[in-house]
C-alpha positions in Angstrom: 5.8 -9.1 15.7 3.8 -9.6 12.1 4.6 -8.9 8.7 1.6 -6.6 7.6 1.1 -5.3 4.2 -0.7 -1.8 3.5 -2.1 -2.0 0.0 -4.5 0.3 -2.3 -4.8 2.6 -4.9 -3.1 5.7 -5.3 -4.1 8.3 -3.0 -5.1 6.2 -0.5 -2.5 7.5 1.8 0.2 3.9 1.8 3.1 6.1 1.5 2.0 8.9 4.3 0.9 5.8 6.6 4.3 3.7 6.3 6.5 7.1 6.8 4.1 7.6 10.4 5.2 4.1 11.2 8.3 4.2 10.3 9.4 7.6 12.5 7.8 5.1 15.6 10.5 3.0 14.9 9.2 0.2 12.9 10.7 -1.7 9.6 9.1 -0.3 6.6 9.7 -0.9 2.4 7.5 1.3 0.5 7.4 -1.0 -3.0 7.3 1.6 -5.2 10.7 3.0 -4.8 14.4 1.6 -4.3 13.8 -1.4 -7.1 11.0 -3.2 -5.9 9.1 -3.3 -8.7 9.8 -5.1 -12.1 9.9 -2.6 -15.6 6.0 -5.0 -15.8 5.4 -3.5 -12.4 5.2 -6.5 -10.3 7.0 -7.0 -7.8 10.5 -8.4 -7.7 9.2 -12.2 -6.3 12.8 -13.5 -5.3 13.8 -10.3 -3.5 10.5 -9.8 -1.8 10.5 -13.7 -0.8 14.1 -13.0 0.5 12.6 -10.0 2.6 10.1 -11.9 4.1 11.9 -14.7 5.3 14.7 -12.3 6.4 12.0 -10.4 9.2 8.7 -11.1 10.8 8.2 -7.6 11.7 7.9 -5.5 8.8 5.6 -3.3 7.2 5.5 -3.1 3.4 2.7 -0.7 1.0 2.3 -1.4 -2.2 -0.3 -2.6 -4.9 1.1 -5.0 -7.9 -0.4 -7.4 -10.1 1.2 -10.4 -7.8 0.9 -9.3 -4.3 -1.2 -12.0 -3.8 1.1 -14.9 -4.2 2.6 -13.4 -1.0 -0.4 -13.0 1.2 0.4 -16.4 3.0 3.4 -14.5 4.0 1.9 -11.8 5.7 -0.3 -11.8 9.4 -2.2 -9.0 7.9 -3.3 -7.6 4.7 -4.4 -4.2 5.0 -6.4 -2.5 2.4 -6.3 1.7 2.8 -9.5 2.8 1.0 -11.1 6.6 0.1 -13.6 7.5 -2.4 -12.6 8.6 -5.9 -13.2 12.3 -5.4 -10.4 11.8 -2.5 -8.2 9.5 -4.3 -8.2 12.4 -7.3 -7.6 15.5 -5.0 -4.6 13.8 -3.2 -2.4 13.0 -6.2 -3.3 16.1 -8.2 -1.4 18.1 -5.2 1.0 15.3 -3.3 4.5 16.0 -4.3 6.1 12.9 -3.0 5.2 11.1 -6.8 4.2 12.3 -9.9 1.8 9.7 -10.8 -1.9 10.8 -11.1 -0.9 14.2 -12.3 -2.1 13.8 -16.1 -5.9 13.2 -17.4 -4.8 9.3 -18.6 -3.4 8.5 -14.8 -6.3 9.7 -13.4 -8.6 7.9 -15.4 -6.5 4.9 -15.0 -6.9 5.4 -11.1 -10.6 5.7 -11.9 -10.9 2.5 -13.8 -8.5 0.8 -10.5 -11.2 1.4 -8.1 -13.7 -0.5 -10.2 -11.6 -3.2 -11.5 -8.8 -3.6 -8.8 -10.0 -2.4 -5.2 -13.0 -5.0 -5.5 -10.3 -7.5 -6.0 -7.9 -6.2 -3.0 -10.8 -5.9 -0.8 -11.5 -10.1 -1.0 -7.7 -10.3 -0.2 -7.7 -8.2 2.5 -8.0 -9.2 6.4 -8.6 -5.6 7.5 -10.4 -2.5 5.4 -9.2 0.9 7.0 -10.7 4.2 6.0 -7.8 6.5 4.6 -9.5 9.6 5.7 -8.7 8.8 9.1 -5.9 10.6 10.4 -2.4 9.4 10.2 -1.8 9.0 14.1 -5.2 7.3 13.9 -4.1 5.0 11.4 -1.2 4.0 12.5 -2.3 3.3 15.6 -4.4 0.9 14.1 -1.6 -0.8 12.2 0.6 -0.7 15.1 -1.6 -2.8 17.4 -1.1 -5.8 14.5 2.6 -6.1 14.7 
């Protein structure tokens, strides 16, 4: 088994991806609810450390200013990608999270995929297209744990 992480911005499909792979029967913590994430919106380091060494098979999503102090933790560091015009459309109409639903988020996720993707995409051991289907995707992650 691995520890793989699914990062990228919002949109990208992280949340749709972990819920495939977690109805196949496989550990998932979606960051961005139950606590994970500090009022700065990093991640909680002591409880994510505790995760980690708690389970070698686990797949976590989420994109933080400090997810890289963990990447020696993971097997796998997945980066979910789409274009903007994608990215935009999806959390205009997603109803699983509010965020990207004013003009400010949505410029802020347009400024993210210029500042911040180039930055997850040197981190990242494996670049997935988020267009793909879910059952394609998962499949994908799947065969890494």
């Amino acid at each position: 088994m691995s520890r793989v992480l699914v990062t990228g911005m919002s949109g990208a499909g992280k949340s749709t991806l972990l819920a495939a792979l977690g109805t196949r029967g496989h550990r998932t913590v979606d960051t961005d609810h139950d606590g994970w994430q500090l009022p700065d919106g990093t991640w909680d380091e002591p409880r994510m450390a505790q995760l980690l060494a708690a389970h070698r098979d686990v797949v976590i999503s989420g994109t933080v200013e400090n997810q890289g102090r963990f990447y020696d933790r993971f097997e796998h560091v997945v980066l979910l990608t789409a274009p903007l015009d994608v990215l935009l459309a999806r959390v205009a109409t997603r109803t699983t999270n509010p965020y990207g639903r004013n003009a400010a988020e949505r410029a802020q996720i347009t400024e993210y995929v210029t500042t911040v993707e180039p930055l997850l995409r040197r981190g990242a051991t494996l670049v997935l297209d988020g267009r793909l289907s879910v059952e394609a995707l998962a499949d994908t992650v799947e065969a890494l744990l």
